[in-house]
N, C-alpha and C positions, 0 to 999 in steps of 0.2 A: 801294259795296263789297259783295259777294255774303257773305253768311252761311254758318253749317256750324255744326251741332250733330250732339254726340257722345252714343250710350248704349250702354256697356257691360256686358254682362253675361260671369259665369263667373272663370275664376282671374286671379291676378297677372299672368300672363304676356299676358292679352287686352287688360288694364290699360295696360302696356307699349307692345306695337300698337298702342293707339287712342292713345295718348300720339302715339306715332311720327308716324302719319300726322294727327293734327291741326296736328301742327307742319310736316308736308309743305301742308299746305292753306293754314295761315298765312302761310307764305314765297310760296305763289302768290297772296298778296293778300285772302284769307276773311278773316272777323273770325268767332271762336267765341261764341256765345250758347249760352245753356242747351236741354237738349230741349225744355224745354216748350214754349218761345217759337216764335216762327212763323220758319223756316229755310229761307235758299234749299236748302240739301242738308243731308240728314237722313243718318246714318252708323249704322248698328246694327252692332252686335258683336256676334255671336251665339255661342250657346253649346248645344252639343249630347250631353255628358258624360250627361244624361238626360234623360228628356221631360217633367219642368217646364222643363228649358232650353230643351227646341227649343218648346215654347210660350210660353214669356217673350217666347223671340227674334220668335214671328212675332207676340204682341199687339203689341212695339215697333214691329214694321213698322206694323202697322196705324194705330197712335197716330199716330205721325209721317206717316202719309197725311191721316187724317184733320186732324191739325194744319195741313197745307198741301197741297192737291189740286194745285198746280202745282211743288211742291216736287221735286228730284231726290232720289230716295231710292238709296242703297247699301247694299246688306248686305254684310258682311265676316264674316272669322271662323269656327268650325267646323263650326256649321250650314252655312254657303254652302259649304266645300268639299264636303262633302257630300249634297248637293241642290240644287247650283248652276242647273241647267237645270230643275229641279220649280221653283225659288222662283220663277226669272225667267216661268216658264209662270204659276203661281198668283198672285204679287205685281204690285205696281204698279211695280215695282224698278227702277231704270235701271242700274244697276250690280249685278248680283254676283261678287265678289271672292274668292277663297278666304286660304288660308295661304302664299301667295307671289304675285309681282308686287306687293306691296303699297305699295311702293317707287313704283311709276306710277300711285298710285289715283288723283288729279287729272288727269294726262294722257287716262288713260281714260274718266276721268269725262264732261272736257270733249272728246273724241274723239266720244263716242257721242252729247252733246248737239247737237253741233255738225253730226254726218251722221243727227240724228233716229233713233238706233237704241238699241235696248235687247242690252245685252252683258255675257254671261256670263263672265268672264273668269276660270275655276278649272284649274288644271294642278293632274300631276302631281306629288306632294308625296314621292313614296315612295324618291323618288333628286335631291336638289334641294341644291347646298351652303347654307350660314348665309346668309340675306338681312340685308345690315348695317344694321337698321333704326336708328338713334339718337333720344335726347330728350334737349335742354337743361334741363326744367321738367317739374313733375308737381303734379297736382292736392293743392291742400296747400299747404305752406309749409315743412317739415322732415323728412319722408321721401318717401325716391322709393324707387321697382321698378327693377329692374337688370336687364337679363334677358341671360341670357349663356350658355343652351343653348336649343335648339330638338327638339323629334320624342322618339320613344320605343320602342324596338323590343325591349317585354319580353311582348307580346298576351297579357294577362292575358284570361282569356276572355270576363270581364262587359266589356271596355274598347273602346273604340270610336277613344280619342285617338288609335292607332299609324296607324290608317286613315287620318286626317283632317289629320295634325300632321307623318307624317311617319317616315324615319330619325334616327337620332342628328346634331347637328349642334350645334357647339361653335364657342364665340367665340373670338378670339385673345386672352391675358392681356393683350397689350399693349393693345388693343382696350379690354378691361374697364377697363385704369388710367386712361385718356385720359378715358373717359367718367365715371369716379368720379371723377376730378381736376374736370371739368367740373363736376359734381355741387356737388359740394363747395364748389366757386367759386359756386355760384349760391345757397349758402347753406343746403343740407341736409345735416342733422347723421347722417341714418341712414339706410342702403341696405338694401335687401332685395334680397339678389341670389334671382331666381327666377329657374325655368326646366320645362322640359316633364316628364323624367323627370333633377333636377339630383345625382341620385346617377351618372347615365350621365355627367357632365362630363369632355370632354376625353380620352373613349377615343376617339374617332376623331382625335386629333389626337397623337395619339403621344408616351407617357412623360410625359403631361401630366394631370394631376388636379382634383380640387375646390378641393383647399388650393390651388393654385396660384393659381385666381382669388380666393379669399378675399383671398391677398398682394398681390395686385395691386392691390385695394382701401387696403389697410394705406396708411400713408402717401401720402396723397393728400388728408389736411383734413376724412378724414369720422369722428364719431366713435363711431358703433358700426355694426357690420353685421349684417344677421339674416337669419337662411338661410330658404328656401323650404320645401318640403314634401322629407322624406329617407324613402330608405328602411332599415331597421336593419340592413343589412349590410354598411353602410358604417362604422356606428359600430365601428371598434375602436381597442384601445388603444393602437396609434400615432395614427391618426385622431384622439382625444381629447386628448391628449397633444400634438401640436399645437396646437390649437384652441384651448388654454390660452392660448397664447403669442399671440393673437390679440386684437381688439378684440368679437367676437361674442358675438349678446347671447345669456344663459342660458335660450335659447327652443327648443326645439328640437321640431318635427311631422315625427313618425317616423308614416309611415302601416299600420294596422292592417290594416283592414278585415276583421278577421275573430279575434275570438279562439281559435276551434278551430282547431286543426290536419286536420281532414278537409274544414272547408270552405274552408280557406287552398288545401288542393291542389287542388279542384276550379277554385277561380277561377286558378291558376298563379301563385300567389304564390311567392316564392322565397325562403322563410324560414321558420322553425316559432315558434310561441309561446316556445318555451326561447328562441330566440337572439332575440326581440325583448325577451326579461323581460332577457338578457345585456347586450343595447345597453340598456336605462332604467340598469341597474347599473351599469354606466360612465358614462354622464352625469352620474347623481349622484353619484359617487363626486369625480367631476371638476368638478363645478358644483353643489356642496351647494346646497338648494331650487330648482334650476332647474325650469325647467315643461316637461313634456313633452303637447304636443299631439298630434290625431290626428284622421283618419276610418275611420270603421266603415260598413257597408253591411248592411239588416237583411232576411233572406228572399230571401238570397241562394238560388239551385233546389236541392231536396234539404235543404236547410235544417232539420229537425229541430227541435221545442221544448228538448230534452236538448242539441243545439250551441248552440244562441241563450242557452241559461243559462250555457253554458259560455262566453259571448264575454261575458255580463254579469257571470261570477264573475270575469274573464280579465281587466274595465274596472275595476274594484271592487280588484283587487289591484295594480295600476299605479298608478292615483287618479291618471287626466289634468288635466293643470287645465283642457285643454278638449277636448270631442270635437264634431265634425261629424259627425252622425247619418243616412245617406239610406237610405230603402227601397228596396231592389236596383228597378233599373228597365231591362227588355230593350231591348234597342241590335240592331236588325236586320244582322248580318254579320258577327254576333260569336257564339264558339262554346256562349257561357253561354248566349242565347237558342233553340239548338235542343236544348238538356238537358231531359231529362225531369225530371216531377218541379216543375215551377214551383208555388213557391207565392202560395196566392191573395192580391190588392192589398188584403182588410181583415185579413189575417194581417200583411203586412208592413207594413204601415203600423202595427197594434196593438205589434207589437216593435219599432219604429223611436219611438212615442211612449213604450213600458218605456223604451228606453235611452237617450233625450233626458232621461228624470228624474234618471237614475240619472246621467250626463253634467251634468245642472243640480246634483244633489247635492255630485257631487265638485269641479267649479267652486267651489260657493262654502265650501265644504273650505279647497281653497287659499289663495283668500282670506283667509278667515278664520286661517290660518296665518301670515299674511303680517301679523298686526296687532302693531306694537310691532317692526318692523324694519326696514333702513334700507335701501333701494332707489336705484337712478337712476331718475329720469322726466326724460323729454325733452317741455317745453311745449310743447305746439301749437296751441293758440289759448286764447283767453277766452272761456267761456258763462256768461254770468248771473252776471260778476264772477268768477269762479272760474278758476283755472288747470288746464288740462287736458291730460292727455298718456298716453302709456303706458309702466310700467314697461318694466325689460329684459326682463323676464319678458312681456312683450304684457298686462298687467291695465291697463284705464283705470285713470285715478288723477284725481282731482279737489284741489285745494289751493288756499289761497287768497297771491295773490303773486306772480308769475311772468312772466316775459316771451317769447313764442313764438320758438323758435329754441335756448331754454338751457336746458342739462342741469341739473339739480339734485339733490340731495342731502334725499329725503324720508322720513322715520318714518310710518310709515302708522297711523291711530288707526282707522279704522274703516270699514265696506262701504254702497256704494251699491246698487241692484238687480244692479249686472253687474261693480262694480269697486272702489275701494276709494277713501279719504278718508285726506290726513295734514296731516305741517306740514312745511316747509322747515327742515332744520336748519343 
């Protein structure tokens, strides 16, 4: 039986895809082993959002040659749509794959094997309907990724995704229930419905919304669902107000990326700091101590020390319980990279390690709020005798007692480096 090993890197949504297609590989007879191990076909997932991505992506390639000189390797993923014919030219690649066809990666796999040829296989992504990729299983044992939008057509200027991922392109709710229902049946208690830009869901399918696939999730055996990354202008108070009537956990990553308002409009965000302080104000109004996640991006061009204090007094007055902190990093074809004004890589990186503290501060802020109250954690496995899971809130929880798959009912007594310690009540 021929092997396949999988490494992915970058969001939920690539998570998803290499889900997809390893279960494409397994029905054509593969047996999945781990990357390390030595693999007839090696599968990277690459990720190109910024250039530690597109260098993660190419050491995996390199790893996975190195692991096996005879081995088929593929690249898949946003770096391959994007440098589809440079990888195949530089790498040892027998496959590069983009953001569609992915549906055929074994046929083409074994096509190019078979007539000894190396194939680029990257279309056009910019006009392309939903590819129905599906998964039965997900890495894990009680949460799986959902992903139920694709593409994103908002070109913020620093972004590169709308290039690479696509138009807007929406799943069908019935689609999503079949697959939740599935889910559910295979024994995961929590969905994460992601997607590319999942505030766009279902404008191009007509009079059809977000909440819509939330419901479709509802009633299908799964017991909480946790939303993707939003962005704050979706949150209003009908939007929330629904959401109540919902099983979704009190988790919610409203993406920032910019506390001032002069660098929000340079990057084409489409929001001001009032109307994101409005949406945290309704969350909580609606989901007393809910946790509001985020990313921030630091030295973004033109960038000013006087906006950078303002994006850190802006994180300081929100108190995320988590933020993802990146130093702006140029994306070639994107209109933030021909701005003048770039600031220099030990500028941005010095503000990116400021707001990673001030990020680790307010983290364990939260936590430490969270001591002496009573939470859900969902078990998902045993370390070191210990039961382990994440609140609804996404904080590890460690407890001792538990069996993976069950929700329970914990008091939280006290913090670990990243999470929190309770007891079962």
């Amino acid at each position: 039986m021929p092997t396949v090993a999988f490494h992915t890197l970058g969001c939920k949504v690539n998570q998803y895809d290499a889900q997809a297609m390893l279960e494409l590989f397994e029905k054509k007879g593969y047996t999945p082993v781990a990357f390390q191990e030595k693999a007839d076909v090696y599968v990277i997932m690459t990720c190109t959002v910024t250039g530690t991505g597109d260098k993660k992506s190419l050491q995996a390639v390199r790893r996975a040659i190195r692991q096996n000189p005879e081995a088929n390797v593929v690249i898949a993923g946003c770096l391959a749509q994007r440098d589809g014919e440079k990888l195949l030219e530089t790498t040892a690649a027998r496959l590069v794959i983009g953001n569609a066809r992915r549906m055929e990666v074994v046929e083409l796999l074994e096509d190019a094997v078979q007539n000894n040829q190396r194939l680029a296989a990257v279309e056009d992504v910019l006009r392309i309907a939903y590819e129905p990729l599906t998964i039965s299983a997900h890495e894990g044992h009680t949460r799986a990724v959902l992903k139920i939008q694709e593409g994103c057509d908002r070109y913020c200027t620093y972004c590169i995704i709308p290039y690479v991922r696509g138009g807007i392109r929406s799943r069908q709710p019935e689609d999503i229930a079949l697959e939740a229902r599935r889910l559910a049946a295979a024994g995961f208690s929590e969905l994460v419905l992601t997607g590319i830009h999942l505030t766009s869901y279902g404008r191009d399918l007509g009079g059809i919304a977000l909440m819509d696939a939330i419901r479709a999730c509802m009633q299908q055996g799964v017991e909480r669902i946790r939303l993707g990354s939003l962005e704050p202008v979706i949150v209003t108070e009908e939007f929330v107000q629904q959401l109540k009537e919902t099983p979704v956990c009190p988790q919610f990553h409203l993406a920032l990326q910019s506390g001032c308002d002069g660098v929000l409009q340079r990057m084409r965000r489409r929001y001001t700091t009032a109307e994101f302080r409005t949406a945290c104000a309704l969350l909580w109004e609606a989901f007393p101590g809910c946790a509001i996640t985020t990313d921030v991006i630091c030295g973004f061009p033109q960038e000013t020390e006087g906006e950078f204090e303002e994006t850190c007094a802006f994180c300081r007055e929100i108190g995320f319980a988590r933020m993802h902190v990146f130093p702006y990093s140029a994306r070639t074809g994107t209109k933030a990279a021909q701005m003048s004004g770039q600031v220099q890589k030990a500028v941005r990186e010095e503000r990116a390690r400021h707001l990673i503290a001030i990020g680790n501060e307010l983290n364990r802020q939260y936590r430490t709020d969270l001591i002496g109250r009573d939470v859900q954690v969902l078990c998902e496995e045993i370390i070191d005798g210990a039961a382990t899971g994440y609140t609804d809130t996404y904080i590890p929880c460690r407890f001792p007692d538990g069996e993976p798959g069950e929700m329970y009912t914990v008091r939280i007594t006290g913090l670990t480096d990243d999470g929190v310690t309770g007891e079962i009540l």
